[in-house]
C-alpha positions as CSV (number, residue, x, y, z in Angstrom):
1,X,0.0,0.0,0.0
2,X,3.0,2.6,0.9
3,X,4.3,4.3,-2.0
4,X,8.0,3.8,-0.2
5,X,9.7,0.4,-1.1
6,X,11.0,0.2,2.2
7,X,8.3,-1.4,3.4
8,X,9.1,-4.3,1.0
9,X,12.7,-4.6,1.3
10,X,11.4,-4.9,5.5
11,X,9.1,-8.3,5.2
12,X,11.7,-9.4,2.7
13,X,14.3,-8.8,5.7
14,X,11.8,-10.2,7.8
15,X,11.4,-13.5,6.1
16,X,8.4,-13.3,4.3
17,X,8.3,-15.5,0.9
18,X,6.5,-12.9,-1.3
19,X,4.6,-9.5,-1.7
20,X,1.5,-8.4,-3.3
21,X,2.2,-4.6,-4.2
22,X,-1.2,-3.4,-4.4
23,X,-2.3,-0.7,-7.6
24,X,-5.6,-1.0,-7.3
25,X,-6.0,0.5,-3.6
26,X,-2.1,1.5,-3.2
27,X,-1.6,5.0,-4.1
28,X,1.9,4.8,-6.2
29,X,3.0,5.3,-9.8
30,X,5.4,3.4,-12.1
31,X,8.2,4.5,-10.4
32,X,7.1,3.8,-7.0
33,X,5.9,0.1,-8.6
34,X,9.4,-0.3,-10.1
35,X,11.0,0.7,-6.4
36,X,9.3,-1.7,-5.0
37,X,9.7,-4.4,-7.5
38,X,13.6,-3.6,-7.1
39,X,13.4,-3.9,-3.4
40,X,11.5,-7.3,-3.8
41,X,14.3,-8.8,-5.9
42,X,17.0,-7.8,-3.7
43,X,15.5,-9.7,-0.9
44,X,14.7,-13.2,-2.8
45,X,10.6,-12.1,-2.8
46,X,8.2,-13.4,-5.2
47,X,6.4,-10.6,-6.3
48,X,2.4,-9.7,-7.3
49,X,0.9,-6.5,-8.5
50,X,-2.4,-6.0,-7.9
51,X,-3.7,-4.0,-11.1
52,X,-6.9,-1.4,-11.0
53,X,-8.7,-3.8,-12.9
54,X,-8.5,-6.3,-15.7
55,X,-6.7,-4.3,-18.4
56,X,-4.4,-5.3,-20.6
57,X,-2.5,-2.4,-20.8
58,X,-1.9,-2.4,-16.9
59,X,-1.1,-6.1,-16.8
60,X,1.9,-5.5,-19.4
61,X,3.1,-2.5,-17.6
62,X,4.0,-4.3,-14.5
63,X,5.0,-7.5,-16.3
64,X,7.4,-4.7,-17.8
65,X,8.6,-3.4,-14.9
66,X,9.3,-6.6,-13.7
67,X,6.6,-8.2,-11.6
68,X,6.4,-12.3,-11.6
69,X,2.9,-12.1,-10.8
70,X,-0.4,-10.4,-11.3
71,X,-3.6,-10.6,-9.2
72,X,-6.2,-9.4,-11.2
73,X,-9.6,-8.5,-9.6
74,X,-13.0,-8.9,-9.8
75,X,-12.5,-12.3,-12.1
76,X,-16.2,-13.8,-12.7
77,X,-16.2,-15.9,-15.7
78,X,-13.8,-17.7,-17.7
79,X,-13.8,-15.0,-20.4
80,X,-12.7,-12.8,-18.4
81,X,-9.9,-15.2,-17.0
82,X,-8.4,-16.0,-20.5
83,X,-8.8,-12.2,-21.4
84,X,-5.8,-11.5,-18.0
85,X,-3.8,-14.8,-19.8
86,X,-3.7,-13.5,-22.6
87,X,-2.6,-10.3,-21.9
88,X,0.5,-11.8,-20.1
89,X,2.0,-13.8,-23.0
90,X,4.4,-13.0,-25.6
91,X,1.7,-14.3,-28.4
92,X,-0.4,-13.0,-31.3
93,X,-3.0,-10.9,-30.1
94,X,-1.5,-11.1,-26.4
95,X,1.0,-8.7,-24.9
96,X,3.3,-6.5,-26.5
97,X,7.0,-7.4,-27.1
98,X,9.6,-4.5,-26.4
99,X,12.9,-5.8,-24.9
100,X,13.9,-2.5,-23.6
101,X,12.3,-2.8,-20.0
102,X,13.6,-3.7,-16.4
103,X,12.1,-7.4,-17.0
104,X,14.8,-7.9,-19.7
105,X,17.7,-6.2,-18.4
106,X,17.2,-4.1,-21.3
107,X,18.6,-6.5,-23.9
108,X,17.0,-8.7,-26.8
109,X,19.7,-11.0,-26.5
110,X,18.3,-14.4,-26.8
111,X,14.5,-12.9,-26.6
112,X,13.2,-16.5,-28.1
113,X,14.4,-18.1,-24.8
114,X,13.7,-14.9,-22.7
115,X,9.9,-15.1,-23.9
116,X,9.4,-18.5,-23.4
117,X,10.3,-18.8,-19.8
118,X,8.4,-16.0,-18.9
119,X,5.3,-17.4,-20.7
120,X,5.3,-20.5,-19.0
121,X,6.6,-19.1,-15.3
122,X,4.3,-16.0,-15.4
123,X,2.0,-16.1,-12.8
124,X,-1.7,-14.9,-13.4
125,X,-4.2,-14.8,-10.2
126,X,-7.8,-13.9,-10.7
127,X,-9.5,-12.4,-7.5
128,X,-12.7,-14.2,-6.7
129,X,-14.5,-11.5,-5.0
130,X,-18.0,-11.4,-6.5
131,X,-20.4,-14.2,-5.9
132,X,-20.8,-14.6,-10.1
133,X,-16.8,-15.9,-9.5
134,X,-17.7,-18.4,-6.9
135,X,-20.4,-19.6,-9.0
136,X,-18.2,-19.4,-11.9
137,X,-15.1,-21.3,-10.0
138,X,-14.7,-24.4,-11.9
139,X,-14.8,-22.5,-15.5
140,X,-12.4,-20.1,-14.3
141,X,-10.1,-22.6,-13.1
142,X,-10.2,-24.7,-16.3
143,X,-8.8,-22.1,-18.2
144,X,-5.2,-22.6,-19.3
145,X,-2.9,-20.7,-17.6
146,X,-4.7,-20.4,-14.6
147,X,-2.1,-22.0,-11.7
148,X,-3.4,-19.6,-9.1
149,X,-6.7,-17.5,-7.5
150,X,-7.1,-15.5,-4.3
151,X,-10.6,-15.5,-2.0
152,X,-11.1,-11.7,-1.8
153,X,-13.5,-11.7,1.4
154,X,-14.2,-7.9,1.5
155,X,-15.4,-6.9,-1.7
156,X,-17.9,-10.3,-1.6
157,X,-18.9,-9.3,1.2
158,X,-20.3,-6.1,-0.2
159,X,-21.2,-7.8,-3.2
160,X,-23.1,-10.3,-1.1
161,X,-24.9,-7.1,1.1
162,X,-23.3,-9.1,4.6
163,X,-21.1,-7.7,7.3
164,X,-17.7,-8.8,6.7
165,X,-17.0,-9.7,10.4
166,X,-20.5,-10.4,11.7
167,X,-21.0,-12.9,8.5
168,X,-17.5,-14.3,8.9
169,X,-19.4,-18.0,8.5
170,X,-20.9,-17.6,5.2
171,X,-17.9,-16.4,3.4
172,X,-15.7,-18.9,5.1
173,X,-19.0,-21.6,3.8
174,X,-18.3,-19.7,0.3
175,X,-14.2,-20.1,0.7
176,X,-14.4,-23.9,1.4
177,X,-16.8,-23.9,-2.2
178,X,-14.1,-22.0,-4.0
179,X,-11.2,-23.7,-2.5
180,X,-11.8,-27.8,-2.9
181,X,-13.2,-26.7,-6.6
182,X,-9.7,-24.7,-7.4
183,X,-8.1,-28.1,-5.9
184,X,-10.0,-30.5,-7.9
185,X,-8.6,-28.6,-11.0
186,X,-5.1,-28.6,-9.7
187,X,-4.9,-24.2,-9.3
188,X,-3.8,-23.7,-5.6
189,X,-6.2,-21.2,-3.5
190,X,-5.2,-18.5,-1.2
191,X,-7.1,-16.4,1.0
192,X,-6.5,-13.4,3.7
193,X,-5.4,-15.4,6.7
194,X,-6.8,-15.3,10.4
195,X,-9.8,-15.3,9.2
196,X,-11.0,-19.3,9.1
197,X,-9.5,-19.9,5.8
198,X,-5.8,-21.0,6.8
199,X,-7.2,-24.8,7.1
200,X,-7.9,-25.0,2.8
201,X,-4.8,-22.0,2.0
202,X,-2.6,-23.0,-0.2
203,X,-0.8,-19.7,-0.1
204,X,-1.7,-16.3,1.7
205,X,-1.4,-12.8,2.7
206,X,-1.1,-11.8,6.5
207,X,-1.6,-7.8,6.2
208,X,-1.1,-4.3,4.5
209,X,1.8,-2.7,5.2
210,X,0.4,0.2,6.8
211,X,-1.6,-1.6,9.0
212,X,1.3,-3.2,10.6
213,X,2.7,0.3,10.8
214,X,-0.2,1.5,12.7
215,X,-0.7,-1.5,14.8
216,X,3.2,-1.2,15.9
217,X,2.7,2.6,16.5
218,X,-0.5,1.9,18.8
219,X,1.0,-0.7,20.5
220,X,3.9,1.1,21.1
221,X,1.8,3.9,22.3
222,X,0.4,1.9,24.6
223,X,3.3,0.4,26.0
224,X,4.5,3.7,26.7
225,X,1.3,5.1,28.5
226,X,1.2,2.0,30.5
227,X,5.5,2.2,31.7
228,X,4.5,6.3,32.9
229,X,1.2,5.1,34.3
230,X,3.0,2.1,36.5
231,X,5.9,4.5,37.2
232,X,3.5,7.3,38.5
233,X,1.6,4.6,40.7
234,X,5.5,3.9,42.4
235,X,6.5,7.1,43.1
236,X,3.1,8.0,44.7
């Protein structure tokens, strides 16, 4: 979410396996996408953009810039599945071939073997977020070059008109539909975690960025308020 890549090359220090840098709710640019992509690398992370939405355009630019995966929201059908594959291969009709981007290392040199790899090892990961994509599940997971989807529990949750705490049973009912259907067609499922998804999680996220921040800075707060409180108590 933090335009600075700090906050990356931090989890990556911290031992965390991969980030999702997030351009659909994250306010940053290309550059700060690139920074963070940079930082990501540096530390051995696997690394997801989240694009605004299903665009073509925006899956290429951070395929470009160097991401190894793209989460894709609001995925409902399988049309709309194969129209986010397509858009990440180097194919007729599919994404645009320039060899002068991070991605490459700014070189053509052996682009026959360059474009291969990253055609088969791309990663493309359709949100299911919307209760058309959990009906749709199976369809979307049959499409070809679908390894990967995400449970996106907030934005069914408006979709679906239910509290996203309160009705914390019915989407983790709707989860266990999505997930055993993903398995069944061999794409792995992941889901927020600590939420009563971990059980059928192939894969997950733990939090935002900020949100640690702020959670360390309250509880830090607190500690703090607590240590002056105790020490006024002693001295009276």
């Amino acid at each position: 979410m933090s335009t600075d890549s700090a906050t990356t090359g931090i989890f990556g220090a911290s031992g965390y396996d991969w980030v999702l840098i997030d351009r659909e709710h994250g306010v940053m640019d290309n550059s700060d996408m690139r920074a963070h992509l940079m930082a990501a690398e540096a530390h051995g992370l696997v690394s997801a953009v989240r694009v605004l939405e299903n665009n073509a355009a925006m899956i290429q630019q951070a395929l470009d810039a160097g991401a190894q995966a793209i989460m894709v929201p609001k995925v409902d059908s399988a049309e709309s599945a194969r129209r986010a594959v397509v858009a990440s291969q180097y194919k007729a009709g599919g994404r645009g071939m320039c060899p002068v981007v991070p991605a490459t290392n700014f070189s053509g040199a052996q682009w026959g073997e360059y474009a291969a790899e990253l055609n088969d090892n791309v990663l493309i990961i359709p949100l299911i977020e919307t209760m058309k994509g959990v009906e749709n599940i199976a369809e979307i997971c049959a499409v070809d070059g679908v390894d990967y989807i995400f449970f996106g529990l907030a934005d069914l949750s408006q979709d679906l008109g239910i509290d996203m705490t309160l009705d914390i049973d019915r989407l983790v009912e709707l989860w266990k539909v999505v997930a055993t259907t993903a398995r069944s067609k061999g794409v792995r499922a992941g889901a927020p975690l600590g939420y009563g998804f971990d059980d059928l999680a192939d894969f997950g996220t733990l939090d935002s960025d900020l949100m640690t921040l702020r959670a360390a800075a309250e509880e830090a707060l607190a500690d703090f308020k607590k240590s002056i409180l105790g020490g006024a108590q002693a001295a009276g």
